[in-house]
C-alpha angles and dihedrals in degrees: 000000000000130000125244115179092331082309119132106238114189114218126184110222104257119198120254090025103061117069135177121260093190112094110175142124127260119263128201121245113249117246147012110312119207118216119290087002119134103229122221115280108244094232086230087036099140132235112229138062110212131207108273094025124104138212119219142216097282099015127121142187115219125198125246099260075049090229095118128051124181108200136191094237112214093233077067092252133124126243140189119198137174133215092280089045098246111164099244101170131000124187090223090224112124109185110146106233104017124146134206115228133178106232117215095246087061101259117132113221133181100204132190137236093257091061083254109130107227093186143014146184095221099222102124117150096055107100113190089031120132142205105247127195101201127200093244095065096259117122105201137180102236117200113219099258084058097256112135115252090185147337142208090234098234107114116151122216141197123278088208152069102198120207097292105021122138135204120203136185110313091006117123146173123212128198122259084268108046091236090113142039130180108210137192101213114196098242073077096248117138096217123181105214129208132233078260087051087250122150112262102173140345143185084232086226116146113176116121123253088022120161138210113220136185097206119201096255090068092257110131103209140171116226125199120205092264088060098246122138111230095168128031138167085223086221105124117144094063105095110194094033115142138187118249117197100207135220085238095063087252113116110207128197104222122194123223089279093041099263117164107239101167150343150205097228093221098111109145106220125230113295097217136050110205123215107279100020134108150223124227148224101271099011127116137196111226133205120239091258094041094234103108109053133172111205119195104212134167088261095053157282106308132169117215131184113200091349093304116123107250106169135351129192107261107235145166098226136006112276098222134194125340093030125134144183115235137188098226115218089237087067091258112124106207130183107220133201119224085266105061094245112124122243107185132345141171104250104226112116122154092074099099112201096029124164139179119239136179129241130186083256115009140046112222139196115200140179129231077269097066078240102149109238103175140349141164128214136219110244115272096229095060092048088045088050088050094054083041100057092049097059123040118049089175075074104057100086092147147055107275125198136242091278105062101053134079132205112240118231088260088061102247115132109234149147113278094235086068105036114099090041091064090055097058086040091062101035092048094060084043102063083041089062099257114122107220136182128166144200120209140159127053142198125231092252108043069055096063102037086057091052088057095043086048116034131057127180117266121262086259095040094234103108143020124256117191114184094219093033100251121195117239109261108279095026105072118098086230090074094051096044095242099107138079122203098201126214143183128199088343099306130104117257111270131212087249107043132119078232093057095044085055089044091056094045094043117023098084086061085068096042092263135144134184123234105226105228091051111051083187084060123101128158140152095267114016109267 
């Protein structure tokens, strides 16, 4: 959390610009640990593990808010654990007596008795470089120049965004439950993520450095580095009002008193229907990844996945207001109308206790039993395109749209199929000191509207020229997600950068060529 003005500014850790304050040596926890238990914090217990120095069987960093300890179990495993002492990582390596060192050329080892190392961090080559315990939950290897080698992976941010934050490019908040992040890609795009990292929802802004900001007259607005405002909650008038990213995926904007002012729309329901209860008018169960929903309206029961109708309740009228869909006790789930009257049901009554409960691909009624007494799939196509579009980029030989791309954990909008190749890409950089972003996928009519901003006739009107050259629309590799445009401290890559000399050296590793007249320019097959 920074200050601006006396204004409170959120800001997401981001790997290579936070650094530790706390220098200190580790202490030891005080007392005999049974297996899998959190021990005690030592109130001074230090947050950093040096080079040289070695963690024993029942000894544990904390960090320096003291909320997360990270403790040598003495089963020989590692274990991170919050103020509560839920568990929150564990290394998975359970050799009794082993010890965690810091090794001088920077790797981070837990070693056995034996001398066999049972785990590692992998970061060798980085002498100088710590094990940290950060506030936020995560436990990272810090290089000593402060850039992130590696990460647990458990960082914990903020749910809010109080009157004056700010979110900038790569920053992010994430529901209590982790479920959901709002992010602020580069590309300058405010996306809401699901827990299967799908878009939920989006300002469909796209100018680069953008910012989300909650100003204090209660307006939530993106700004864009020329100051415009291409996205705003129109809310303005009510000072003191924040932004709540919810445990159901929605984000809500709350005024002082708790008002709601606005939201996203994107709330998963419940996944599950409990015997006796009931669904409804205008509720919906949702699935855990929020794909597959069933929506009780007044025209009727009806399944969608991704939005696409799957299945409806066959039935002879509209149900209308004030019905509700309801587990029987006899095992029977009926849609009734205000009335009382059914509707539709299952049929399937002789399963007491039964519930309906919501799957990533099926809907399920079952008994007390757990016997199964009626489902509905989504439809196996759907599940097999989604498993499709995430392997194979030879494939991609055409524009694809919104849906069927992902956002990779270092926030850049991509195909699947590349994905996970842009994240080591960029990590990798980063713990080499370059610090790279990246903005990625396009859609056909950003596309177009680029090609106008770019591109002018030639003096004799027989050819194009774009000054930077731009792709006709449907034939650049952005709109496929298959490109990177590659940038440092805002900026570009230049020709004559230390990035683009990296670039040279690394970038073929990750399936990535240059094309030749944009040094900023990398795709999986050079154009």
């Amino acid at each position: 959390m920074e200050q601006r003005d006396g204004r409170a500014t959120v800001r997401a850790p981001r790997s290579g610009r936070w650094v530790a304050t706390v220098v200190a040596v580790v202490l030891a926890v005080v007392g005999t640990l049974l297996a899998g238990v959190l021990p005690a914090a030592a109130s001074s217990g230090e947050d950093r593990l040096r080079a040289g120095e070695t963690l024993g069987s029942g000894q544990a960093l904390v960090s320096a808010d003291g909320s997360q300890t990270f403790v040598v179990q003495p089963d020989g495993d590692l274990g991170l654990f919050d103020a509560d002492g839920a568990v929150r990582w564990t290394a998975g390596a359970t050799v009794a007596g082993a010890a965690l060192s810091v090794t001088a050329d920077g790797d981070v080892t837990l070693v056995g008795p034996d001398g066999t190392t049972v785990w590692s961090t992998g970061t060798a080559g980085a002498p100088g470089a710590a094990l940290v315990v950060r506030d936020d939950g995560d436990v990272v290897v810090e290089g000593p120049d402060g850039v992130v080698l590696w990460e647990s992976g458990t960082a914990t941010l903020p749910s809010i965004l109080p009157p004056g934050g700010e979110l900038g490019p790569g920053d992010a908040l994430s529901s209590p439950d982790g479920r959901h992040t709002l992010l602020v890609l580069d590309d300058g795009d405010v996306v809401l993520l699901g827990p299967d990292a799908s878009t939920r929802w989006s300002t469909d802004t796209h100018e680069p450095g953008s910012t989300l900001r909650m100003r204090d007259d209660g307006n939530l607005v993106v700004t864009d580095p020329d100051g415009r405002r291409p996205w705003r909650s129109k809310t303005a008038g009510h000072p003191g009002a924040s932004l709540v990213v919810q445990d159901d995926g929605a984000l809500v904007l709350y005024d002082a008193d708790g008002t709601a002012l606005w939201t996203s729309q994107s709330a998963i329901g419940p996944a599950v229907l409990a015997p006796g209860a009931a669904l409804a008018t205008g509720a919906e169960l949702g699935s855990p990844d929020g794909r597959l929903r069933l929506r009780l309206d007044e025209a009727g029961l009806a399944l969608t996945y991704d939005e696409q109708p799957v299945w409806s309740a066959p039935l002879a009228s509209p149900p209308g207001a004030g019905a509700r869909l309801v587990p029987q006790d006899d095992g029977n789930l009926v849609l009734l109308t205000a009335d009382g009257t059914a509707a539709w049901a299952t049929g399937t009554s002789g399963g007491p206790g039964a519930g309906l409960r919501m799957e990533d691909g099926a809907v399920l009624l079952l008994a007390s039993t757990g016997q199964e007494l009626w489902r509905v799939d989504a439809p196996a196509e759907l599940l097999v395109r989604r498993t499709e579009l995430a392997t194979d980029c030879t494939t991609v030989d055409a524009p694809i749209p919104l849906a069927d791309t992902v956002v990779s954990s270092t926030g850049v909008r991509v195909h699947p199929c590349l994905a996970a190749a842009v994240d080591s890409l960029l990590l990798a950089a980063r713990a080499d000191g370059v610090d790279l972003h990246a903005w990625g996928w396009r859609s056909a009519e950003q596309q177009v509207a680029l090609r106008a901003k770019n591109c002018r006739a030639s003096s004799s009107g027989e050819s194009v020229v774009c000054h930077p050259p731009t792709a006709p629309p449907g034939t650049s590799r952005h709109e496929r997600g298959l490109a990177l445009d590659l940038t440092v401290d805002g900026r570009v890559v230049q020709r004559d950068s230390v990035a683009y000399a990296w670039l040279v050296e690394h970038a073929p590793a990750y399936g990535l060529t240059n094309l030749p007249s944009e040094a900023w320019h990398w795709s999986v097959d050079g154009w």
